[in-house]
Backbone bond lengths (Angstrom), bond angles and torsions (degrees), N, CA, C in turn:
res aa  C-N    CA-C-N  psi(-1)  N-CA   C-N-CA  omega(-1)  CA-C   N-CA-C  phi
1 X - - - 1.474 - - 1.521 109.14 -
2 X 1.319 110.36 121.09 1.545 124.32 157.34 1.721 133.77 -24.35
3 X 0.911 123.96 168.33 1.574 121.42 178.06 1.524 108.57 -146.96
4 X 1.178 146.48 111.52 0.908 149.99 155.02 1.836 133.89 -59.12
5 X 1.239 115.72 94.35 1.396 107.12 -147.60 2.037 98.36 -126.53
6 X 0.992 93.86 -178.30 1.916 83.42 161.43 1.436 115.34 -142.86
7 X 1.052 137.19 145.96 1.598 161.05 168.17 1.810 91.61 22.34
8 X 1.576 110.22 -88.76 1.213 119.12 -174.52 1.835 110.69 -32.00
9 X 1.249 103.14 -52.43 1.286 107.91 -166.20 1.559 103.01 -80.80
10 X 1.120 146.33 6.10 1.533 159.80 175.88 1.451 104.45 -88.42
11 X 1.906 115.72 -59.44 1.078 134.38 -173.35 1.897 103.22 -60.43
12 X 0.966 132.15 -34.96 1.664 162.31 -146.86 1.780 96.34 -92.50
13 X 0.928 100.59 -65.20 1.229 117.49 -174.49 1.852 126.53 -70.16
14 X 1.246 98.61 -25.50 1.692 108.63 -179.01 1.830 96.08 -114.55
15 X 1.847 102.46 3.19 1.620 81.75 162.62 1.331 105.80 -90.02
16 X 1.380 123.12 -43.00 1.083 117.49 -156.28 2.139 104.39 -90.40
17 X 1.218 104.71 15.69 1.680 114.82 167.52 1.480 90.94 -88.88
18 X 1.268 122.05 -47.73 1.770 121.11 -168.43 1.450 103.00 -60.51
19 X 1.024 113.87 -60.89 2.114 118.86 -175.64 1.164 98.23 -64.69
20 X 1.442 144.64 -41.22 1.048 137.53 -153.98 1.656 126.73 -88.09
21 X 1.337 98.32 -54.64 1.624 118.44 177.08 1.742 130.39 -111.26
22 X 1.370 115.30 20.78 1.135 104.74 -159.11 1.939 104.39 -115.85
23 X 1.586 103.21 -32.02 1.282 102.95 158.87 1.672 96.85 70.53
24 X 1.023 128.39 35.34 1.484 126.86 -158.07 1.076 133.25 57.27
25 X 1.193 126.39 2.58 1.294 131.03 176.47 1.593 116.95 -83.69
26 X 1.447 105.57 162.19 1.833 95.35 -179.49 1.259 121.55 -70.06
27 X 1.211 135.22 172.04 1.455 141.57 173.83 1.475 98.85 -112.09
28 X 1.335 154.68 139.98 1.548 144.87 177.26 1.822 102.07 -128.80
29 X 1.106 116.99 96.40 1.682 103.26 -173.27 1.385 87.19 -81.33
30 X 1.490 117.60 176.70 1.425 128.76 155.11 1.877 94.30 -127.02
31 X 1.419 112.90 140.10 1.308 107.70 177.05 2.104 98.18 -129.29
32 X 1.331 94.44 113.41 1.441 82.90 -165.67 2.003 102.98 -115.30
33 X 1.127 119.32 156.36 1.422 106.12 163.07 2.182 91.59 -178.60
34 X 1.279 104.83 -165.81 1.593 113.38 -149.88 1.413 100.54 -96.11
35 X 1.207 127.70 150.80 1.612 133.41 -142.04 2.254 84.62 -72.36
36 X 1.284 101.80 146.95 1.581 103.89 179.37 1.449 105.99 84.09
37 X 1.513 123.82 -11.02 1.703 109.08 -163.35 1.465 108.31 -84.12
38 X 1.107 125.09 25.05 1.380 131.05 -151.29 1.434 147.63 24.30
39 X 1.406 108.71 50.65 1.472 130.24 -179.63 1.250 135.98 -70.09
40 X 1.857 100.15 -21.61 1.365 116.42 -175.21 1.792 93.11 -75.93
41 X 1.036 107.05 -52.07 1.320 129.16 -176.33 1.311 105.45 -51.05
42 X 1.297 145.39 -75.57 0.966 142.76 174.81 1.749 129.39 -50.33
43 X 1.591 103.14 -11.97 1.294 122.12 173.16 1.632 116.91 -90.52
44 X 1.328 119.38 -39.40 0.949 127.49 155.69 1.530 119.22 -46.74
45 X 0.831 85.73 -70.70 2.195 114.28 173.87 1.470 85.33 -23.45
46 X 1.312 125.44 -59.14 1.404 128.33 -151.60 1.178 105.80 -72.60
47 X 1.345 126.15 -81.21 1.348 140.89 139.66 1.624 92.19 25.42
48 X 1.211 99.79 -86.90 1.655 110.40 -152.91 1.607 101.74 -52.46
49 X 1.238 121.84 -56.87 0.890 133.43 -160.80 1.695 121.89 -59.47
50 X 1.378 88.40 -38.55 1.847 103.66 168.46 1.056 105.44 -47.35
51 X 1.544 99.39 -63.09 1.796 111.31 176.54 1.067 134.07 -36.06
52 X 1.283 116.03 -39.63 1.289 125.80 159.65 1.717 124.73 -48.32
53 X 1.867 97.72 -48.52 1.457 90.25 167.92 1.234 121.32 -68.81
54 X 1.588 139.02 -23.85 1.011 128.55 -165.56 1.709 102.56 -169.01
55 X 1.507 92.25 106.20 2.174 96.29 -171.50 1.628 98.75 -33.72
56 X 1.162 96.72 138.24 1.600 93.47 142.88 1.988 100.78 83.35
57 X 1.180 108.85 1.03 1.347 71.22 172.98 1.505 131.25 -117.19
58 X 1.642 97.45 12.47 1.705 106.69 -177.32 1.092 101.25 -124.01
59 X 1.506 102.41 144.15 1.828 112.29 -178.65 1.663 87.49 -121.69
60 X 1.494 105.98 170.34 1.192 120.55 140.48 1.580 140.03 -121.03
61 X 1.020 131.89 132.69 1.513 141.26 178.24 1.839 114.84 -92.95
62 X 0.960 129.80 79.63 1.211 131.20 -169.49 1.990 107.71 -75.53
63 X 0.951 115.36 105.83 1.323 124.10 147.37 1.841 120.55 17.77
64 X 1.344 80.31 -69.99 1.794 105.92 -168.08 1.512 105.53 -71.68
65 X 1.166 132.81 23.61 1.169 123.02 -141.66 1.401 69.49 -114.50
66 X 1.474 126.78 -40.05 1.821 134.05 -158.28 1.019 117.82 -109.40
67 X 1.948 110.56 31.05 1.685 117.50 155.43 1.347 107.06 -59.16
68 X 1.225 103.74 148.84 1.949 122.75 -170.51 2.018 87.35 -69.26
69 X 0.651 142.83 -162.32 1.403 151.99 -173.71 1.756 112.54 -121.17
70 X 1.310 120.77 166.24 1.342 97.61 168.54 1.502 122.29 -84.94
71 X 1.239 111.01 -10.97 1.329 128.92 176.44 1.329 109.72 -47.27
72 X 1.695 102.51 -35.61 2.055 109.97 -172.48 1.564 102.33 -108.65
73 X 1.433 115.03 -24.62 1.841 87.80 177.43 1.284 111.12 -99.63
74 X 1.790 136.64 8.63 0.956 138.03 -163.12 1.976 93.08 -79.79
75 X 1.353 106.30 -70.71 1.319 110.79 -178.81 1.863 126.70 -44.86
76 X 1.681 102.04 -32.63 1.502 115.41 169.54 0.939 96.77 -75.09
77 X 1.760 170.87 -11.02 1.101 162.06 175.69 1.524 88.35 96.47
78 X 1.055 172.02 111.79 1.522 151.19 171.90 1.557 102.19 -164.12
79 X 1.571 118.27 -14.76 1.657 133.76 -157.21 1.276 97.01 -49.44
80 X 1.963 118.42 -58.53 1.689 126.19 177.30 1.382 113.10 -51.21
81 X 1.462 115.17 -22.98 1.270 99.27 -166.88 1.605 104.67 -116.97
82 X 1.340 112.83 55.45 1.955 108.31 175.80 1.608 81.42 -78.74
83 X 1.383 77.18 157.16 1.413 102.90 153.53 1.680 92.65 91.41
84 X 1.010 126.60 -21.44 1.866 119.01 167.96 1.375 108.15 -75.14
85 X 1.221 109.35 156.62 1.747 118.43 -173.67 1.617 110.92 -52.79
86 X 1.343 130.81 -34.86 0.861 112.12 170.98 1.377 133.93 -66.35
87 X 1.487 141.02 -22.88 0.829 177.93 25.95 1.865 116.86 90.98
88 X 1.629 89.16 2.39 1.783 94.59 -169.76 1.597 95.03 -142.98
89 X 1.441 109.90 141.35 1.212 106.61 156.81 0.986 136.84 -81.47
90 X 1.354 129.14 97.00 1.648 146.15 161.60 1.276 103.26 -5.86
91 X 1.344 94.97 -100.56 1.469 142.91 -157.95 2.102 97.34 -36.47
92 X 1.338 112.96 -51.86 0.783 114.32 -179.00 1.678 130.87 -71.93
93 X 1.926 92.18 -27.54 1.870 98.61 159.24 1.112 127.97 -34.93
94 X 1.537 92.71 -55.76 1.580 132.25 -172.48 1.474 118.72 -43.34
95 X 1.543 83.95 -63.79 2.035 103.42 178.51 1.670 111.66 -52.17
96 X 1.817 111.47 -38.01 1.413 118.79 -155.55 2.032 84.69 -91.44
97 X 0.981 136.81 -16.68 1.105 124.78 166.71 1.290 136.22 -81.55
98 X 1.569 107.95 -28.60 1.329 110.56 171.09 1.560 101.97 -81.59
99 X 1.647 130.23 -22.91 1.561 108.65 179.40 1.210 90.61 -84.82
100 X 1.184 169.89 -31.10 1.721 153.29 140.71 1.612 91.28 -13.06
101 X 1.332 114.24 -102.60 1.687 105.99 -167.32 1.550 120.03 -19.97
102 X 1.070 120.25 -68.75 1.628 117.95 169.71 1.260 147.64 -36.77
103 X 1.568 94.02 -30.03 1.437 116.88 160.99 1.449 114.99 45.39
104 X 1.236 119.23 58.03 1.353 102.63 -168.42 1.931 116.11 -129.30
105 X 1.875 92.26 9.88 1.503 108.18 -178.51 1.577 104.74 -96.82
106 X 1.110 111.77 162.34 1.399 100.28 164.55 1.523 134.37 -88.80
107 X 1.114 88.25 -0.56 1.869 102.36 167.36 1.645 101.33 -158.01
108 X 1.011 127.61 165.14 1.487 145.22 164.26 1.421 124.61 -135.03
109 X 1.857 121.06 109.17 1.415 118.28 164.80 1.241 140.56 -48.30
110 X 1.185 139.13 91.75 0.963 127.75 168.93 1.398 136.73 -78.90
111 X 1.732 134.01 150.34 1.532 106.69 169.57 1.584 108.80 -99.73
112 X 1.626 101.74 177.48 1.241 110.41 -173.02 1.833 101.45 -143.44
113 X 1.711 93.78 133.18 1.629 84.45 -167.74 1.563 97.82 -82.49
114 X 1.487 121.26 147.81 1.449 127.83 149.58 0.833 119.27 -83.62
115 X 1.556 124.51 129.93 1.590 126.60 -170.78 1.319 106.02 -102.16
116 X 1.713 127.39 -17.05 1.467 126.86 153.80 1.688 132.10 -42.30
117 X 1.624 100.53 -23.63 1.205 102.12 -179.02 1.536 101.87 -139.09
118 X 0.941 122.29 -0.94 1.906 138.12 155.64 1.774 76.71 85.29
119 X 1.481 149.37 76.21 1.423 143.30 176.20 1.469 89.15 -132.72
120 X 1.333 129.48 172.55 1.163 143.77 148.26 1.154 114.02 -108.03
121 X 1.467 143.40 117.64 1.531 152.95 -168.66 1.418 118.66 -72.64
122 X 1.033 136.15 72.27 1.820 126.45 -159.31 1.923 96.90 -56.88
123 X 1.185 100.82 136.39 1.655 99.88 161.48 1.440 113.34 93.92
124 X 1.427 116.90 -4.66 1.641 123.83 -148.10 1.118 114.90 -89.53
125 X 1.469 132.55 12.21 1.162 155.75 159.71 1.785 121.03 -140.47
126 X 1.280 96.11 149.46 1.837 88.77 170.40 1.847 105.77 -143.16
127 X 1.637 98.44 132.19 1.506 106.38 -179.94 1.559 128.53 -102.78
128 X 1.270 115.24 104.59 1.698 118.83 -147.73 1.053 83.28 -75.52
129 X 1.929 95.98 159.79 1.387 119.08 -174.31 1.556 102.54 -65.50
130 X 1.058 155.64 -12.16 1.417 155.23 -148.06 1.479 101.87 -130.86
131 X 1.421 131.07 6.79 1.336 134.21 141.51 1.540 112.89 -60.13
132 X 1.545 108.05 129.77 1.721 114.43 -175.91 1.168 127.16 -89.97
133 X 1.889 94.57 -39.07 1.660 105.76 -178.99 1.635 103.63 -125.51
134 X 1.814 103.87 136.81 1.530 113.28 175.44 1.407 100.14 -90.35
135 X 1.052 104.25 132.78 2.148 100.93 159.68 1.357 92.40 -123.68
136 X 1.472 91.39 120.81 1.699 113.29 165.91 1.641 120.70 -97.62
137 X 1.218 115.09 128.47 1.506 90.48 -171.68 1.467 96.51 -133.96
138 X 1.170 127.22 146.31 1.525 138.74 160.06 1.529 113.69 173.06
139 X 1.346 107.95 -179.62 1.536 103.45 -151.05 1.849 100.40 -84.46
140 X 1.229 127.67 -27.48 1.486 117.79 -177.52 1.259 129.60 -83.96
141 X 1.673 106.23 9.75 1.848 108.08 -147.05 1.509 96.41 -60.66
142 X 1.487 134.15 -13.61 1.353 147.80 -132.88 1.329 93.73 -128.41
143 X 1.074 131.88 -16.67 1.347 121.53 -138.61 1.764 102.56 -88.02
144 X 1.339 129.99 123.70 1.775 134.83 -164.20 1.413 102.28 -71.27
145 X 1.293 137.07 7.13 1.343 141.39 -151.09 1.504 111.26 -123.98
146 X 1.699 132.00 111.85 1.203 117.56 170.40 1.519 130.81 -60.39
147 X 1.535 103.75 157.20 1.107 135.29 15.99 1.735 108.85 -102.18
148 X 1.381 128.98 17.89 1.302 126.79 156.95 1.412 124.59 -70.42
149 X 1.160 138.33 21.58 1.031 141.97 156.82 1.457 120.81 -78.49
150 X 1.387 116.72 -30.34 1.064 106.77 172.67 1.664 140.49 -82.17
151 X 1.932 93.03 8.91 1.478 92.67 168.78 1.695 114.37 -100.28
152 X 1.176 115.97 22.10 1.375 104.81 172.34 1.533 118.03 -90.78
153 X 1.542 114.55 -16.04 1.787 90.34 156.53 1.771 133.39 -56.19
154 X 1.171 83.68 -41.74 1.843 105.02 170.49 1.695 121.87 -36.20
155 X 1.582 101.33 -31.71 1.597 86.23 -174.40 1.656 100.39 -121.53
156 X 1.773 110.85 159.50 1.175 110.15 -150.01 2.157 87.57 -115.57
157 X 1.323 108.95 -1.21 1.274 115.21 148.47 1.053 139.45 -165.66
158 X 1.299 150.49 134.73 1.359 147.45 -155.54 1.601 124.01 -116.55
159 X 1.643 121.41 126.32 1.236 119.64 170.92 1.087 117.33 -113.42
160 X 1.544 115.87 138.89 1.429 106.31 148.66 1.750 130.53 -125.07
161 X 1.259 94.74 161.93 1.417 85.73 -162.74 1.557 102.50 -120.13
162 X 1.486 113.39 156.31 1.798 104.76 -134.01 1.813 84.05 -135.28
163 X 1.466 85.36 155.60 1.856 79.73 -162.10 1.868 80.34 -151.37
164 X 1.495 136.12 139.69 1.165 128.91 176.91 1.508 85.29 -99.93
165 X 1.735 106.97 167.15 1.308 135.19 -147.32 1.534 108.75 -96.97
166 X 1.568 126.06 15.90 1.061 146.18 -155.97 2.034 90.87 -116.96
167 X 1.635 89.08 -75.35 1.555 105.36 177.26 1.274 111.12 -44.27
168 X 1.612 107.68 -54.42 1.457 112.61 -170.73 1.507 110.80 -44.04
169 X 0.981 106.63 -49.24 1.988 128.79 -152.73 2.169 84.88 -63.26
170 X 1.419 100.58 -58.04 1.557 94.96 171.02 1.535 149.30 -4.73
171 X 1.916 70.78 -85.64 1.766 120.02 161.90 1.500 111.93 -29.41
172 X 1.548 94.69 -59.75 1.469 110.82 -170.04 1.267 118.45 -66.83
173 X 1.386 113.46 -49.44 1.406 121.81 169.75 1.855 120.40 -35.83
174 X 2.025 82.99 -54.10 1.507 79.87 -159.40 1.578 108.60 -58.14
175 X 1.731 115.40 -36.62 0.981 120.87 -155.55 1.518 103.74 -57.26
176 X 1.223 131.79 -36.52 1.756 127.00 -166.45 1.364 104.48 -93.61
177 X 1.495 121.78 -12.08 1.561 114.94 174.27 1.445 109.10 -71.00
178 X 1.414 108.64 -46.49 1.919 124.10 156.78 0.885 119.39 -18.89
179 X 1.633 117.93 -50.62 1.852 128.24 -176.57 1.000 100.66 -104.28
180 X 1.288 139.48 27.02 1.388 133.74 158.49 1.559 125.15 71.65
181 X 1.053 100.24 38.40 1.702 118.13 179.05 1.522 122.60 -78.78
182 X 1.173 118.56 108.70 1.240 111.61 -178.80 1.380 113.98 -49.45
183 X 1.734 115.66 148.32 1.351 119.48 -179.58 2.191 121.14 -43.87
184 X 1.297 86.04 -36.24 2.067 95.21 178.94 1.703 88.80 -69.90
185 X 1.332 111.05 -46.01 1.490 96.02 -172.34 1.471 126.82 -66.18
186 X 1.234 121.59 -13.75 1.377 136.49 -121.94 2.005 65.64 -119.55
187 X 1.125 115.14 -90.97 1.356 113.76 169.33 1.134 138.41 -16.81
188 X 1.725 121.03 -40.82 1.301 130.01 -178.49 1.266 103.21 -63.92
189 X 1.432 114.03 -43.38 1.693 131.96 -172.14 1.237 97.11 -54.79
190 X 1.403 118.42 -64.82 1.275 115.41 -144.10 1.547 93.47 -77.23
191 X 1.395 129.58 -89.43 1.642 140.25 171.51 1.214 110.86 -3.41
192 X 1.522 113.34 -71.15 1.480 139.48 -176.25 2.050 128.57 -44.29
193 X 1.723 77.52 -40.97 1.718 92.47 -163.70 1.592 105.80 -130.59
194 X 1.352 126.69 -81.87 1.204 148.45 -167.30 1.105 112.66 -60.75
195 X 1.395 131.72 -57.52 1.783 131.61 166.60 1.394 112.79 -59.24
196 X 0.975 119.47 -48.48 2.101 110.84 158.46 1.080 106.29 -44.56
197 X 1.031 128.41 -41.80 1.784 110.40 -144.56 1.562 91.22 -106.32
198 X 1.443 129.06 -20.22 1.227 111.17 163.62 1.319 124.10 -95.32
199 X 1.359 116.79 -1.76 1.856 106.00 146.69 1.573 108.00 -83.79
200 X 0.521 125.02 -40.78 1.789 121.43 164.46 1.617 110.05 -17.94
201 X 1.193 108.02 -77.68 1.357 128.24 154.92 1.544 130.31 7.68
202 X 2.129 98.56 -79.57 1.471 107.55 166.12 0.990 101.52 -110.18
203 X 1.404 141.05 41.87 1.625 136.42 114.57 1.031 131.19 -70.47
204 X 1.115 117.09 -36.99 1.584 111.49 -167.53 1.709 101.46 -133.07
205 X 1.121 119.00 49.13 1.794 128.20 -164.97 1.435 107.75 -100.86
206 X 1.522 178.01 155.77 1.115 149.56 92.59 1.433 124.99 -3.51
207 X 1.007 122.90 139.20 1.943 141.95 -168.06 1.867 96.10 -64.28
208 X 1.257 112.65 80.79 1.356 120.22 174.87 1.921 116.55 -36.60
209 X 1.322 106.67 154.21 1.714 102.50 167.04 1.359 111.06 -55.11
210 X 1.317 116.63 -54.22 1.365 133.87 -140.29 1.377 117.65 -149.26
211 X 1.564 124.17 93.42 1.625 143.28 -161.46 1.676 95.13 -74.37
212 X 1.006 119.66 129.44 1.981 122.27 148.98 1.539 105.57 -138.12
213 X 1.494 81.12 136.23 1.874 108.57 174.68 1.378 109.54 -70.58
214 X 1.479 132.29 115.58 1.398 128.04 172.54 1.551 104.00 -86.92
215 X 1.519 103.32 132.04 1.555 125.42 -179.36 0.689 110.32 -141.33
């Protein structure tokens, strides 16, 4: 069973899991919720904030980093549909999380997708071995459905963050009017791609540790 908590009390709680239980070992959150629900944000947020307690010891691993390229969904027909589960490499989340757990390099590349130019960056971050806690964030980390099922041994706690389908629809809007999307376009996105896939999300998600209301 879930917990319903808010930001402060999230931040509160994975400090005193870090001092308390980890013995040097990593902490791996997964923070997952529906494209617009503000997760990146709240993952970051976190990130920073750890940091604050103590340099150096939170990284982030963003999700988006392991969109297929357009190079690979253009030819599968898949281009309309980035950003749906199929559309990401699993397998490879997977791999870059368990060499995070192991920890046994002295730094690790990570990529990071740019949404200015819709690319994923190979290498565009690096997470030193002496980082404690991973926050992973993207919308499937949860998701009960293969082949994402197989990253839920990987994390040692899970959030999600909950957005009703009113706000969401908003969110979404505003975000592609921002990038300058024509109104047909702006729609296709949203109707077409992004509002599916973020009820998708908290339909078909695993029963998170720890529930937060995005406002």
């Amino acid at each position: 069973m879930s917990q319903s908590i808010d930001q402060q009390e999230l931040l509160t709680e994975l400090v005193k899991g870090v001092d308390a239980g980890l013995a040097g070992d990593r902490l791996i959150i997964a923070i997952a919720g529906a494209p617009a629900s503000g997760k990146s944000t709240l993952a970051e947020w976190l990130v920073d904030q750890l940091n604050e307690v103590r340099a150096g010891q939170a990284a982030l691993l963003p999700m988006d980093g392991y969109h297929y390229d357009d190079h690979v969904l253009t030819p599968k027909g898949w281009q309309a549909q980035k950003g749906a589960p199929h559309t990401f490499d699993v397998g490879g989340l997977a791999a870059m999380i368990k060499r995070l757990r192991a920890n046994t390099e002295p730094s690790i590349a990570v990529p990071v997708f740019d949404r200015t130019i819709e690319i994923a960056r190979a290498g565009a971050a690096l997470i030193e071995q002496a980082t404690r806690v991973i926050v992973v964030e993207g919308n499937y980390l949860l998701l009960d459905e293969a082949p994402w099922q197989q990253l839920a041994e990987q994390f040692d706690r899970t959030v999600m963050v909950e957005v009703g389908a009113a706000e969401l629809e908003r969110r979404l809007r505003e975000r592609w009017v921002k990038l300058g999307l024509s109104e047909a376009d702006v729609e296709r996105k949203v109707f077409d791609n992004d509002l599916p896939n973020g009820l998708l999300v908290y339909g078909k998600s695993r029963v998170p540790d720890i529930r937060l209301q995005s406002n």
